[in-house]
Backbone as XML, in Angstrom:
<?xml version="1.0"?>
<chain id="A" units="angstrom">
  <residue number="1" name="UNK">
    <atom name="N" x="4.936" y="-26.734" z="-9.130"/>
    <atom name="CA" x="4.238" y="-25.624" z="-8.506"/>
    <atom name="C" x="4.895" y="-25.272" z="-7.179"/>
  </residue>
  <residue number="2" name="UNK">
    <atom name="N" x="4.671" y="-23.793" z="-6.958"/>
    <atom name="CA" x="5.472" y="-23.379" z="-5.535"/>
    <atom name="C" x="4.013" y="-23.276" z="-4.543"/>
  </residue>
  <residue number="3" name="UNK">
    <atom name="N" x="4.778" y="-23.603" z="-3.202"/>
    <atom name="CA" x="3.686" y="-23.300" z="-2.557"/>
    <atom name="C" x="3.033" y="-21.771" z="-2.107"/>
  </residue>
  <residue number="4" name="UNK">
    <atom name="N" x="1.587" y="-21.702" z="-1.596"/>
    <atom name="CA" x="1.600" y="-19.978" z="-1.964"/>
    <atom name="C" x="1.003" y="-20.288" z="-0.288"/>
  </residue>
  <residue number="5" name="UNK">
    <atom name="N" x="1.438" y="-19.234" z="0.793"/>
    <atom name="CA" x="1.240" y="-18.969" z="2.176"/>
    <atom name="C" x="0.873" y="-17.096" z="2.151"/>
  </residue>
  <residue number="6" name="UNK">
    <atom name="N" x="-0.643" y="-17.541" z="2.589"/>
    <atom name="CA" x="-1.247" y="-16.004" z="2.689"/>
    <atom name="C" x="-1.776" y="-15.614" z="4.103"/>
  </residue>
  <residue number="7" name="UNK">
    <atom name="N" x="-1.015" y="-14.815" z="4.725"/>
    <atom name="CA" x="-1.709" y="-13.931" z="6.025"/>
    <atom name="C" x="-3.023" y="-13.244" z="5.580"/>
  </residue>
  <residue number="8" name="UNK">
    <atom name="N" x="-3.629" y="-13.441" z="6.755"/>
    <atom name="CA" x="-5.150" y="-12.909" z="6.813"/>
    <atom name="C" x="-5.442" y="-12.522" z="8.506"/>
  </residue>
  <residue number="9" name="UNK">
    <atom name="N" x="-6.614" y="-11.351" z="8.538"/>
    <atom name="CA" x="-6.986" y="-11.265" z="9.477"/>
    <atom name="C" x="-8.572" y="-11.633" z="9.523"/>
  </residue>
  <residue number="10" name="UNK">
    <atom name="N" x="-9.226" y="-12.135" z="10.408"/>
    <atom name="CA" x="-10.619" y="-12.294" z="10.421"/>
    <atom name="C" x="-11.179" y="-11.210" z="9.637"/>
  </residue>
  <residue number="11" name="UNK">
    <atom name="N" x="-10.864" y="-9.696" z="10.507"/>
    <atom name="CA" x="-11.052" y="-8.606" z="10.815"/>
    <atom name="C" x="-11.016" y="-7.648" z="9.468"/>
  </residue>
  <residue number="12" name="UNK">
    <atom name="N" x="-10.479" y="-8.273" z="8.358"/>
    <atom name="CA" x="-10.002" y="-7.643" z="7.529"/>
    <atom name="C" x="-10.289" y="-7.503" z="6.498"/>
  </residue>
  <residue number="13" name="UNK">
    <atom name="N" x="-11.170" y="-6.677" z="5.584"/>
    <atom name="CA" x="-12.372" y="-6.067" z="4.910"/>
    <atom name="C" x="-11.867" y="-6.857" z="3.312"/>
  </residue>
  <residue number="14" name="UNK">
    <atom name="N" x="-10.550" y="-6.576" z="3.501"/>
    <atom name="CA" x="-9.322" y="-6.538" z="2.373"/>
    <atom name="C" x="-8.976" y="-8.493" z="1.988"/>
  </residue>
  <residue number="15" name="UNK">
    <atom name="N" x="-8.912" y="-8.890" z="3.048"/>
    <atom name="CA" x="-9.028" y="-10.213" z="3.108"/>
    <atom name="C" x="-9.742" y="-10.892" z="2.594"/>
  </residue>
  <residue number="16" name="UNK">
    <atom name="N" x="-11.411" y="-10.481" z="2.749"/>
    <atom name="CA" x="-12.327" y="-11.543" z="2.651"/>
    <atom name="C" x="-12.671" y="-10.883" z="1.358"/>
  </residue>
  <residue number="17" name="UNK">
    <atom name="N" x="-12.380" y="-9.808" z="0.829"/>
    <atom name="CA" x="-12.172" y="-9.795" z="-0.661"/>
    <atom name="C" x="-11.392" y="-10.871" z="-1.182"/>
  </residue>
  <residue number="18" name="UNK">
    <atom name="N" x="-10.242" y="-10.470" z="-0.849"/>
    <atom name="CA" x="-9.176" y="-11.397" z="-1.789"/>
    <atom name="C" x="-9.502" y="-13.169" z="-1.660"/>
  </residue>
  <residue number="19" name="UNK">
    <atom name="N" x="-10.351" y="-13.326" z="-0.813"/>
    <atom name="CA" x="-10.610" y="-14.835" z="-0.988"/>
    <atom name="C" x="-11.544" y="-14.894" z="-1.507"/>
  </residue>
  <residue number="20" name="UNK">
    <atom name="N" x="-12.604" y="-13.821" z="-1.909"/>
    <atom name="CA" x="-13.511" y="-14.396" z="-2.817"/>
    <atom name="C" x="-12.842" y="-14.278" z="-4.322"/>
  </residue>
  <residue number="21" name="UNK">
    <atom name="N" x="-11.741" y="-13.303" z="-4.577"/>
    <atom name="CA" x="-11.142" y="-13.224" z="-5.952"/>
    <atom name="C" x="-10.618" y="-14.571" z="-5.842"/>
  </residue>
  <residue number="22" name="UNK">
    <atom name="N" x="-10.072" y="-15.343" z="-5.311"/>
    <atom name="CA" x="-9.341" y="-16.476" z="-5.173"/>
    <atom name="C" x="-10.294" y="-17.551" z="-5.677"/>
  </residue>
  <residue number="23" name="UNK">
    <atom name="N" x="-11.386" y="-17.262" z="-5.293"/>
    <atom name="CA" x="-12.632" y="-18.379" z="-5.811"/>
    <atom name="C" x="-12.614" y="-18.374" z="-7.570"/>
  </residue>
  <residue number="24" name="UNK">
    <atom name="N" x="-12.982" y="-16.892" z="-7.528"/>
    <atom name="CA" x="-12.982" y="-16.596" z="-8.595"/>
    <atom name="C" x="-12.403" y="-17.134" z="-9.817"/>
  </residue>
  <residue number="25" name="UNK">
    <atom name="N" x="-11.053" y="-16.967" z="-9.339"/>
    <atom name="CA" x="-9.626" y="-16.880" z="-10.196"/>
    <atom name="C" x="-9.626" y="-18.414" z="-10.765"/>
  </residue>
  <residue number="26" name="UNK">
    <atom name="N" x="-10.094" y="-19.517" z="-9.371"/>
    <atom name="CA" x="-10.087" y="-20.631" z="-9.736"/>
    <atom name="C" x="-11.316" y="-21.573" z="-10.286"/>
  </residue>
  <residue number="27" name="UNK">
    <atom name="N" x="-12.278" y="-20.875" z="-10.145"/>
    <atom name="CA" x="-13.527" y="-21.355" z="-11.140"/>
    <atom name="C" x="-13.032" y="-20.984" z="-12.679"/>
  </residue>
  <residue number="28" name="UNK">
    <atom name="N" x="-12.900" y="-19.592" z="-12.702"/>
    <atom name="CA" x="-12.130" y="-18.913" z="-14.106"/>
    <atom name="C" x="-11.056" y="-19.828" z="-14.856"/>
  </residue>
  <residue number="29" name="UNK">
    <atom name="N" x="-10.331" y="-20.648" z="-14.522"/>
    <atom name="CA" x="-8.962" y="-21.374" z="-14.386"/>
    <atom name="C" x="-8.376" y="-22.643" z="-13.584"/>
  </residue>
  <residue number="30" name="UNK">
    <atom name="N" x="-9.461" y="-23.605" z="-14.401"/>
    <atom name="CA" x="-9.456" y="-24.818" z="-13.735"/>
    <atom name="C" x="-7.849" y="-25.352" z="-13.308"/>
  </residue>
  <residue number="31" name="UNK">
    <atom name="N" x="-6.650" y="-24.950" z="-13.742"/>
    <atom name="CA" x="-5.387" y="-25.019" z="-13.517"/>
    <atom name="C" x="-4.729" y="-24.347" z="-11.989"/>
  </residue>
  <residue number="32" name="UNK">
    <atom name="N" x="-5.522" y="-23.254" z="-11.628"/>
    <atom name="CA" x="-5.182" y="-22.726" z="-10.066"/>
    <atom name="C" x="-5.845" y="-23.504" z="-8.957"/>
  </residue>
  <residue number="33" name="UNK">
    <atom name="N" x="-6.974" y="-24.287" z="-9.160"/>
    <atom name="CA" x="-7.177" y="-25.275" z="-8.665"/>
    <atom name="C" x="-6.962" y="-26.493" z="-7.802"/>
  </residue>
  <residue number="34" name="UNK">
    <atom name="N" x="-5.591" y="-26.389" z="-8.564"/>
    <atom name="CA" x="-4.525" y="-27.333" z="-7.837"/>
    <atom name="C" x="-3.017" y="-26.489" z="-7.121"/>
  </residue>
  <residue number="35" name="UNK">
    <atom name="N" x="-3.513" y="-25.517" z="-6.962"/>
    <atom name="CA" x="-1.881" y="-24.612" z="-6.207"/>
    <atom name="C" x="-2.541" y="-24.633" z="-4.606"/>
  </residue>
  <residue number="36" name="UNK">
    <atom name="N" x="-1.012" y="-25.434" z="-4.202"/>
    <atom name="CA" x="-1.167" y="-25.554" z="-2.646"/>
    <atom name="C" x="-1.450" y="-24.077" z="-1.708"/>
  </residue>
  <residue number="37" name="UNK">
    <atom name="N" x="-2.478" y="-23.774" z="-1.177"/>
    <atom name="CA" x="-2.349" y="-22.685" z="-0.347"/>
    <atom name="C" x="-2.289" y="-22.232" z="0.657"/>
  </residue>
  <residue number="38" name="UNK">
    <atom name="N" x="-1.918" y="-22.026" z="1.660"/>
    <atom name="CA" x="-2.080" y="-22.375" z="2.990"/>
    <atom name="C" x="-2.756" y="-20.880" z="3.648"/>
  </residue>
  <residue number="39" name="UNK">
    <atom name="N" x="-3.611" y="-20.943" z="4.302"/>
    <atom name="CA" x="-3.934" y="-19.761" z="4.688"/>
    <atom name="C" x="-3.524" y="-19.543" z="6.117"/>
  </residue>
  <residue number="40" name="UNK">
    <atom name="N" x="-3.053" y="-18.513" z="7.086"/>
    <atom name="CA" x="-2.985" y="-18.422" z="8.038"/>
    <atom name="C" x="-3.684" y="-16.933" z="9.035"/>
  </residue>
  <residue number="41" name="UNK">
    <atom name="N" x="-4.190" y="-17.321" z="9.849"/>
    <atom name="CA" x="-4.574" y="-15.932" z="10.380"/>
    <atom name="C" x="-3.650" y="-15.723" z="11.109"/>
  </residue>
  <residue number="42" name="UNK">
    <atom name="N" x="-3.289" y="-14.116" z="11.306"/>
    <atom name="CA" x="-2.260" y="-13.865" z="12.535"/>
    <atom name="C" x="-2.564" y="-13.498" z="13.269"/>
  </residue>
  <residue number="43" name="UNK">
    <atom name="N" x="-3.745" y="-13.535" z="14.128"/>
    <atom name="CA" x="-4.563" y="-13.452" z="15.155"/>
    <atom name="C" x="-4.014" y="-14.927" z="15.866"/>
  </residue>
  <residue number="44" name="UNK">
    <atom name="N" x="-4.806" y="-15.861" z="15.080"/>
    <atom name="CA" x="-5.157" y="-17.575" z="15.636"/>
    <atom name="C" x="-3.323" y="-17.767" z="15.548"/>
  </residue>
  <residue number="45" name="UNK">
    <atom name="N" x="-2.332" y="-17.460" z="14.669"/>
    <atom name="CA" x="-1.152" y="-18.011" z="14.548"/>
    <atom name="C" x="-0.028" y="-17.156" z="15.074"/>
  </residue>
  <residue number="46" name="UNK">
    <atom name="N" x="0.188" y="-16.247" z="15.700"/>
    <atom name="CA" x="1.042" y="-15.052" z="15.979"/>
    <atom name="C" x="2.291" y="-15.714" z="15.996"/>
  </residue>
  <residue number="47" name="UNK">
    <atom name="N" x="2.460" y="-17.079" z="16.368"/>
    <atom name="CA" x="3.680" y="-17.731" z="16.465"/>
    <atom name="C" x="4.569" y="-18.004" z="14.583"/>
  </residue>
  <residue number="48" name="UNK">
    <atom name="N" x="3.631" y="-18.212" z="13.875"/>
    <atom name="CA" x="3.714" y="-18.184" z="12.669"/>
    <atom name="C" x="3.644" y="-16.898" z="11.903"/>
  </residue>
  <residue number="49" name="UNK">
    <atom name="N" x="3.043" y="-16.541" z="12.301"/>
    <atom name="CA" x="3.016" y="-15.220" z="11.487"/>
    <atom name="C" x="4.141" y="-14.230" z="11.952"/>
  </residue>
  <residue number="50" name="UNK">
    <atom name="N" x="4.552" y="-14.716" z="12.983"/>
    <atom name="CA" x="6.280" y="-13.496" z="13.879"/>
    <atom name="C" x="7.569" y="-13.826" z="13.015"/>
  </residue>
  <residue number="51" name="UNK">
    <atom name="N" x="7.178" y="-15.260" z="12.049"/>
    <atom name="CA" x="8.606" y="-15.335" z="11.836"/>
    <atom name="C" x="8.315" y="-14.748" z="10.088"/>
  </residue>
  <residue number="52" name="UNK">
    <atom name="N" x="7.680" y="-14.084" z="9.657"/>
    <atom name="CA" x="7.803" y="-13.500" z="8.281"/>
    <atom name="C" x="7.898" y="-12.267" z="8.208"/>
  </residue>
  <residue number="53" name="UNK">
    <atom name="N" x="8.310" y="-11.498" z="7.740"/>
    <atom name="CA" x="8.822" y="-9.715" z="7.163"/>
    <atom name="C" x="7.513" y="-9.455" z="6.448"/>
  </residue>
  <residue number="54" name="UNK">
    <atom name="N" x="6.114" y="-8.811" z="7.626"/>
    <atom name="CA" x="5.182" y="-8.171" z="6.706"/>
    <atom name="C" x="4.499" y="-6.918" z="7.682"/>
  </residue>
  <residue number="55" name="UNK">
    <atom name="N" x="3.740" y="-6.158" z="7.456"/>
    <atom name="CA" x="3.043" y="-5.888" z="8.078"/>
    <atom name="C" x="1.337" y="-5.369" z="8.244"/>
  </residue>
  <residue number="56" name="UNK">
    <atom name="N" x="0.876" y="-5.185" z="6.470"/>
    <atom name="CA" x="-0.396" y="-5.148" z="6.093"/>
    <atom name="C" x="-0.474" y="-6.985" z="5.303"/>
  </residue>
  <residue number="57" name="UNK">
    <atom name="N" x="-2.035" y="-6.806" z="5.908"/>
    <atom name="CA" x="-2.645" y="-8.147" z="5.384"/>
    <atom name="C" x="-3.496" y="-7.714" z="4.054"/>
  </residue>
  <residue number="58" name="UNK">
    <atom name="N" x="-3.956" y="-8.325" z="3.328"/>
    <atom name="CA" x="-3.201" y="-10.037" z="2.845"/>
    <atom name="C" x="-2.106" y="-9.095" z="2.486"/>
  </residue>
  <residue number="59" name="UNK">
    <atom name="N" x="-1.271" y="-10.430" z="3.014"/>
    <atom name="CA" x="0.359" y="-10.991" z="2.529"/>
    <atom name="C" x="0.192" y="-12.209" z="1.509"/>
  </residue>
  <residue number="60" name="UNK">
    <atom name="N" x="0.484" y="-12.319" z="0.441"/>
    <atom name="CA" x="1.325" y="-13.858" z="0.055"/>
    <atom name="C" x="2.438" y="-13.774" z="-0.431"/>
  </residue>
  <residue number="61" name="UNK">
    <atom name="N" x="3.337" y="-14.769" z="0.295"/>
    <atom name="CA" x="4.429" y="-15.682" z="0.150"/>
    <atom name="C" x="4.274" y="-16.523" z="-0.765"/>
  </residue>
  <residue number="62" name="UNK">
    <atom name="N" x="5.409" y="-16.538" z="-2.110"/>
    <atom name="CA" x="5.447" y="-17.565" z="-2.964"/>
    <atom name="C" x="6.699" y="-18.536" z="-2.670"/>
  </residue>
  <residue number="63" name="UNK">
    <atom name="N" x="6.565" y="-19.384" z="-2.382"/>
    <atom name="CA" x="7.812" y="-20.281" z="-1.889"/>
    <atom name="C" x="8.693" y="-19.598" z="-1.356"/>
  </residue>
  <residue number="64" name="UNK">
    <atom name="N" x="8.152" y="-18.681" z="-0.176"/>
    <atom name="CA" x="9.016" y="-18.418" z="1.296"/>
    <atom name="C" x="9.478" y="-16.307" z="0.413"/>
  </residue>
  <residue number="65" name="UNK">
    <atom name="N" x="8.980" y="-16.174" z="-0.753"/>
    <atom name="CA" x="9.198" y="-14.735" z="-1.202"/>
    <atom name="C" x="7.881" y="-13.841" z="-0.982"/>
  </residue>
  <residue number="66" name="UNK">
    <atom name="N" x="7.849" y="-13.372" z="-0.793"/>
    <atom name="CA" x="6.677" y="-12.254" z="-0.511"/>
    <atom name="C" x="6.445" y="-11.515" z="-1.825"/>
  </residue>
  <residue number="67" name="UNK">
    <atom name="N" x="5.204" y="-11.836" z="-2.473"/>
    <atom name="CA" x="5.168" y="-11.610" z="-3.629"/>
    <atom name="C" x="4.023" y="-10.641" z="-3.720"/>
  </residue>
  <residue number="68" name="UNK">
    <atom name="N" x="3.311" y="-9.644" z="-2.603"/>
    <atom name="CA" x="1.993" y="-9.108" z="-2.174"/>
    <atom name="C" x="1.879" y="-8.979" z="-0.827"/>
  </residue>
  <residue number="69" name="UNK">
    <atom name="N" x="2.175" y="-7.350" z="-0.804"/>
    <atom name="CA" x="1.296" y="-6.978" z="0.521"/>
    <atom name="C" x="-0.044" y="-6.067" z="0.352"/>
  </residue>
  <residue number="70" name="UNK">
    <atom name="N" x="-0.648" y="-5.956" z="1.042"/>
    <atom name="CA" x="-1.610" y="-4.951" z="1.247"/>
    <atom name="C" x="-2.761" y="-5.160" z="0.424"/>
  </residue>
  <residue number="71" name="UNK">
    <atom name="N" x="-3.404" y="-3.531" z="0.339"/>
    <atom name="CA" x="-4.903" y="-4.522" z="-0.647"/>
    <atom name="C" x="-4.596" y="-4.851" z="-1.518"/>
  </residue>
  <residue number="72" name="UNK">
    <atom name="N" x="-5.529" y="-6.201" z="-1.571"/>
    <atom name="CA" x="-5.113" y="-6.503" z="-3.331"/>
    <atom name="C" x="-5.898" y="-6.239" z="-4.249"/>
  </residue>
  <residue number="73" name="UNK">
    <atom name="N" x="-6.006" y="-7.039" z="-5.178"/>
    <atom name="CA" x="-6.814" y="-6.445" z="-6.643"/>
    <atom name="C" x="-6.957" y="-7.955" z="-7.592"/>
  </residue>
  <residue number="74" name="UNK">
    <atom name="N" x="-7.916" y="-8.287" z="-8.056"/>
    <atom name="CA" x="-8.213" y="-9.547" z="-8.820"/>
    <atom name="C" x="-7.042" y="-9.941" z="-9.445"/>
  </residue>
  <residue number="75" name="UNK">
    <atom name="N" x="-6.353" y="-8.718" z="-10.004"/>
    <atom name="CA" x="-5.025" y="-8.703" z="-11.102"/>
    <atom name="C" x="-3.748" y="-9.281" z="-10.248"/>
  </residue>
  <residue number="76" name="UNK">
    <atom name="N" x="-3.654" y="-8.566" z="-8.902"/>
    <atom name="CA" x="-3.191" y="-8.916" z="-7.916"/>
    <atom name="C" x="-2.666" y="-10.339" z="-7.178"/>
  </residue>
  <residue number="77" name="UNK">
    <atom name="N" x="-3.643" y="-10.814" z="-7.704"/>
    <atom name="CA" x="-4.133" y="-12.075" z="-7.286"/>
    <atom name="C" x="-3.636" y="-13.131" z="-8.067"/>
  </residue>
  <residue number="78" name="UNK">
    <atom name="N" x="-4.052" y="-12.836" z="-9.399"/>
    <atom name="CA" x="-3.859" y="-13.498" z="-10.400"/>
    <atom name="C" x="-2.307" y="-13.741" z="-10.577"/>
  </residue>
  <residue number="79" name="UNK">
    <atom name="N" x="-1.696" y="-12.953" z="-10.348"/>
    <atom name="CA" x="-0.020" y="-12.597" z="-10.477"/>
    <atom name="C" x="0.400" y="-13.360" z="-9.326"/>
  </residue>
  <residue number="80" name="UNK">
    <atom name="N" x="-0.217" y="-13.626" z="-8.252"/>
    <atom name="CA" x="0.177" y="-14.278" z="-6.969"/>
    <atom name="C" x="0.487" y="-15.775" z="-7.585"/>
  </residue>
  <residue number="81" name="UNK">
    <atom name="N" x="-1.072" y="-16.560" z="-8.152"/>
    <atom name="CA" x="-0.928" y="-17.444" z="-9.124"/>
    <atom name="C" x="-0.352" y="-17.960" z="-9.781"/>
  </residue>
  <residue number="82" name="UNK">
    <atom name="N" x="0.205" y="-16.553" z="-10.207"/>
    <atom name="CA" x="0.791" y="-17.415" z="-11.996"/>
    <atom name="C" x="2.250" y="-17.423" z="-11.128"/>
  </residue>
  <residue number="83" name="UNK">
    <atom name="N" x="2.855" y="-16.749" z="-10.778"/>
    <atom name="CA" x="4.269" y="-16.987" z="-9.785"/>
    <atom name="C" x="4.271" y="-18.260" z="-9.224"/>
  </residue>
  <residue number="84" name="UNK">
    <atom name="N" x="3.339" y="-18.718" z="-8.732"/>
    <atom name="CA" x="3.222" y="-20.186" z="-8.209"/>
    <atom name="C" x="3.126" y="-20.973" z="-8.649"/>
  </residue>
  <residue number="85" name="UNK">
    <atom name="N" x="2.452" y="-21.090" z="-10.074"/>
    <atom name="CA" x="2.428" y="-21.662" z="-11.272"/>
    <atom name="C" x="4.137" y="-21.847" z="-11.858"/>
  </residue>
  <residue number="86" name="UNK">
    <atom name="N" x="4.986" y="-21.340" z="-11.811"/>
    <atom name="CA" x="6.114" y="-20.916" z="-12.832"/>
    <atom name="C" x="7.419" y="-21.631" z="-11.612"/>
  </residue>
</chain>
């Protein structure tokens, strides 16, 4: 499995969607369960979050590739997954 690193803002309507699809995805799919995720805000992390090429949140990074910007979508999500999976 690759690791999956997702920017977030507190602030961000779009965000706290995509982490409840994330719940989702992994109740749905006892196998996503186990994909490392790291979440970061770029508020709390600006030092971390300066060194990646993004600029709408959520972002995820699949092992250092940017595989999703902007709003996402359950489907969205799921594809974030299965890339991390593979």
């Amino acid at each position: 499995m690759k690791p999956i690193l997702m920017f977030t803002m507190k602030s961000c309507p779009h965000c706290v969607r995509a982490l409840q699809w994330m719940d989702e995805l992994k109740q749905e799919n006892p196998a996503y369960a186990n994909l490392e995720i790291e979440i970061i805000d770029e508020n709390i992390h600006p030092d971390i979050a300066g060194k990646y090429d993004y600029y709408y949140v959520p972002t995820y990074f699949v092992h250092g590739v940017k595989v999703h910007e902007g709003v996402p979508s359950k489907d969205k999500i799921r594809n974030v997954f299965e890339k991390a999976q593979n």
